[in-house]
C-alpha positions as CSV (number, residue, x, y, z in Angstrom):
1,X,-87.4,-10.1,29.0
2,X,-88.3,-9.3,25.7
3,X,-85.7,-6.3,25.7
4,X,-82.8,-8.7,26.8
5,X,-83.5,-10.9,24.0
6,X,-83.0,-8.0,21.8
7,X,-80.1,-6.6,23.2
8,X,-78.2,-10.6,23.6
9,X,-79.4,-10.9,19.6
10,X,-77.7,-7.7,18.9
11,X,-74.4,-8.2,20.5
12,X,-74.3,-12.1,18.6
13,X,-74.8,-10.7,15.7
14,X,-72.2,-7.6,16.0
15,X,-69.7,-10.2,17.0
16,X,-70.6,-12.4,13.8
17,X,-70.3,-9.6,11.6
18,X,-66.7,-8.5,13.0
19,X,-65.6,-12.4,12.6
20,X,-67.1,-12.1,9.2
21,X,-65.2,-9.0,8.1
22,X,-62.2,-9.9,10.1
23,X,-62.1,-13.4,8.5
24,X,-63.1,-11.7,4.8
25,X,-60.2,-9.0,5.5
26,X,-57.8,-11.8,6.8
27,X,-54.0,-11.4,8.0
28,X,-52.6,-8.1,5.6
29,X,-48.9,-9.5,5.7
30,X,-50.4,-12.8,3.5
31,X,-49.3,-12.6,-0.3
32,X,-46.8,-9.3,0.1
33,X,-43.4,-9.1,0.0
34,X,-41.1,-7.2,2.1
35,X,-39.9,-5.4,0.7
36,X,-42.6,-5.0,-1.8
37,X,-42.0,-5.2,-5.5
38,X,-43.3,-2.3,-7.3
39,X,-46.6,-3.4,-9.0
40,X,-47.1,-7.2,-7.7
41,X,-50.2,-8.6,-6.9
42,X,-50.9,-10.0,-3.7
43,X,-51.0,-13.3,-5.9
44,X,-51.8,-14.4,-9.0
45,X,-50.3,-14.1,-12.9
46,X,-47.2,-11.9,-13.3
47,X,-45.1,-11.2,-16.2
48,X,-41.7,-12.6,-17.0
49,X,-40.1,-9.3,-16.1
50,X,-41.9,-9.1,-12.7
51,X,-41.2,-12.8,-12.2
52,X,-37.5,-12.2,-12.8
53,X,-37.7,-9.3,-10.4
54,X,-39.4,-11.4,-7.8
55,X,-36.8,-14.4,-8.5
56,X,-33.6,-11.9,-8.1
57,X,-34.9,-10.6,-5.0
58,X,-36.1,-14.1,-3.1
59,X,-33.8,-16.6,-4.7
60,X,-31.8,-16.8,-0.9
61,X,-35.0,-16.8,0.9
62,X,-36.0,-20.1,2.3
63,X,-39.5,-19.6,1.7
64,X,-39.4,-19.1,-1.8
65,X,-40.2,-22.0,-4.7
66,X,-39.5,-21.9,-7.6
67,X,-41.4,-24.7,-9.1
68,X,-41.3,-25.9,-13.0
69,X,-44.2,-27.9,-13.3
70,X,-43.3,-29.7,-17.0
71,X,-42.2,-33.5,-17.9
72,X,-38.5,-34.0,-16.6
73,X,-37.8,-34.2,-20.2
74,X,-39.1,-30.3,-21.1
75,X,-37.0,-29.4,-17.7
76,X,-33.9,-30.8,-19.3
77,X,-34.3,-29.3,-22.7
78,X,-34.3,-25.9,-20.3
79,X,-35.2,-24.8,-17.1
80,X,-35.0,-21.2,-15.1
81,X,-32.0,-21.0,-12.9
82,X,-32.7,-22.5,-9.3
83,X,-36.1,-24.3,-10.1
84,X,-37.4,-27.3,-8.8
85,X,-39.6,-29.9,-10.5
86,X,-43.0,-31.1,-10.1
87,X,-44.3,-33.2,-12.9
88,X,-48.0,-32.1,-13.5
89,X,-48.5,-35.1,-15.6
90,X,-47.5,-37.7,-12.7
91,X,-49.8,-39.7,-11.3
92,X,-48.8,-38.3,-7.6
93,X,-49.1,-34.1,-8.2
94,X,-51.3,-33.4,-6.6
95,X,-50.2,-35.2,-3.7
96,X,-46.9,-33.6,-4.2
97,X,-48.4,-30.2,-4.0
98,X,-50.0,-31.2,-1.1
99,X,-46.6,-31.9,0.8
100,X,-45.5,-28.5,-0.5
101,X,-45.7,-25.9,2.4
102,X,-48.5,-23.6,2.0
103,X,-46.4,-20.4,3.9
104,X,-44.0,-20.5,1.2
105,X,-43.7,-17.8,-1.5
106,X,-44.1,-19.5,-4.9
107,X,-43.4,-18.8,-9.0
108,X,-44.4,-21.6,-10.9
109,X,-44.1,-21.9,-14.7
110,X,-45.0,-24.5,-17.3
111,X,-44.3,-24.4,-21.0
112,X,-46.8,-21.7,-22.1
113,X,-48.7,-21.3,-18.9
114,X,-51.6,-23.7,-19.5
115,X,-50.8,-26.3,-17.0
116,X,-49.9,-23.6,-14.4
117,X,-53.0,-22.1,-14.7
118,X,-55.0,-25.6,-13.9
119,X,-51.7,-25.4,-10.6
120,X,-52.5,-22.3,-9.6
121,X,-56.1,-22.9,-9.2
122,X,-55.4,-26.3,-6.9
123,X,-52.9,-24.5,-5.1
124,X,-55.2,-21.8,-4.1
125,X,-58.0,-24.4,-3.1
126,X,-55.3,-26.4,-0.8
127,X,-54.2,-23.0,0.7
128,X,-51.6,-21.8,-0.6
129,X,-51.6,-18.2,-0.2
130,X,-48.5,-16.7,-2.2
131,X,-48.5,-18.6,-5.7
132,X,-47.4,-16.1,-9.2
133,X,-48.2,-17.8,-12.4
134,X,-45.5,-17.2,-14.6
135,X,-47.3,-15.5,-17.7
136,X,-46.2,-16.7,-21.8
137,X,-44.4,-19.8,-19.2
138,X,-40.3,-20.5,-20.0
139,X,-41.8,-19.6,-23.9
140,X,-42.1,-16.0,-23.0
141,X,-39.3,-15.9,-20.3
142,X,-36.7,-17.1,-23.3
143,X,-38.4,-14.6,-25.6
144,X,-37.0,-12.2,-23.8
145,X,-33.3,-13.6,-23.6
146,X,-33.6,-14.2,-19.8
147,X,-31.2,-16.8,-18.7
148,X,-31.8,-20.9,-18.4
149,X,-30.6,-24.0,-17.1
150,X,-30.1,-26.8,-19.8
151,X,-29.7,-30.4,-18.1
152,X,-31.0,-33.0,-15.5
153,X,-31.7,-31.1,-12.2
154,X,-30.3,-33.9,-10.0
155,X,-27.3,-33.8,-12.5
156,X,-24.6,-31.3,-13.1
157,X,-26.0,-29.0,-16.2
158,X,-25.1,-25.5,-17.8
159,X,-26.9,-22.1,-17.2
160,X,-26.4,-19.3,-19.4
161,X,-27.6,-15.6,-20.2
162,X,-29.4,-16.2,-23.8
C-alpha cells in the first residue's frame, strides 16, 4: 500500500513538473517573426533601425500595429508613416489597450520612449505577447532622417523622407 502511494505521488509530481516546464517554456512561435529579423528580440526595446526594419517588412501584415501612443496634438506635429493613435494620456487607455488584440505584432513609440515604457509594461501584464518599444521614441527615429507623417490621422496629411 505504502509502495503505491509512492509510486501515484511520483507520477503527480512528474506530470506537474512537465506542465511546469512546458508552461515556463510556452509556445516557441510566440514573439518571432517569420521570417526572422536578424538580431530581434522575442519582445521588448529595439532600436529605430531594427524598428524600421521590422515596419518595412510587416507594414502589409494584418497583425501588425503600429501604435503612437502621444496627444493627437504631438501625432500631428509628426507621426511614423502608417501609425495609429492611442492617447496614453486619455482617460480610457487602458481600456483601449485592452480592446487591442493580444496576437498582434506591435511597435509602439512615444515621444522619447517614457510613456512607452509605462505601455509596454501594461501590455505585457494584459498579454500581449509581441510588443517592441521603439527606443530614443519619434526623437531618435527623426534623428536619424527616417521618414514622417505630418497632419491629422483621420485627415489627409503629407509624408516625407527627412
Amino acid at each position: 500500500m505504502l509502495e503505491t502511494r509512492r509510486m501515484a505521488a511520483m507520477g503527480a509530481s512528474m506530470v506537474l513538473v512537465g506542465l511546469l516546464v512546458g508552461g515556463c517554456l510556452g509556445d516557441p512561435a510566440i514573439g518571432l517573426l517569420d521570417p526572422p529579423i536578424a538580431n530581434l528580440p522575442p519582445y521588448g526595446g529595439i532600436g529605430p533601425q531594427q524598428a524600421r526594419d521590422v515596419i518595412s517588412q510587416l507594414q502589409d501584415d494584418p497583425m501588425f500595429v503600429l501604435l503612437d501612443i502621444r496627444t493627437p496634438a504631438e501625432v500631428a506635429a509628426g507621426h511614423l508613416p502608417g501609425a495609429i493613435n492611442l492617447d496614453f494620456r486619455a482617460e480610457g487607455f487602458h481600456d483601449a489597450l485592452d480592446r487591442l488584440d493580444r496576437e498582434a505584432i506591435y511597435v509602439i513609440y512615444c515621444r522619447t520612449a517614457n510613456r512607452t515604457g509605462q505601455a509596454f509594461s501594461m501590455m505585457l501584464q494584459m498579454g500581449f505577447g509581441r510588443v517592441y518599444d521603439l527606443q530614443g521614441g519619434i526623437q531618435q527615429w527623426m534623428a536619424l532622417e527616417y521618414p514622417v507623417c505630418v497632419g491629422d490621422l483621420s485627415a489627409e496629411h503629407v509624408c516625407v523622407d527627412m
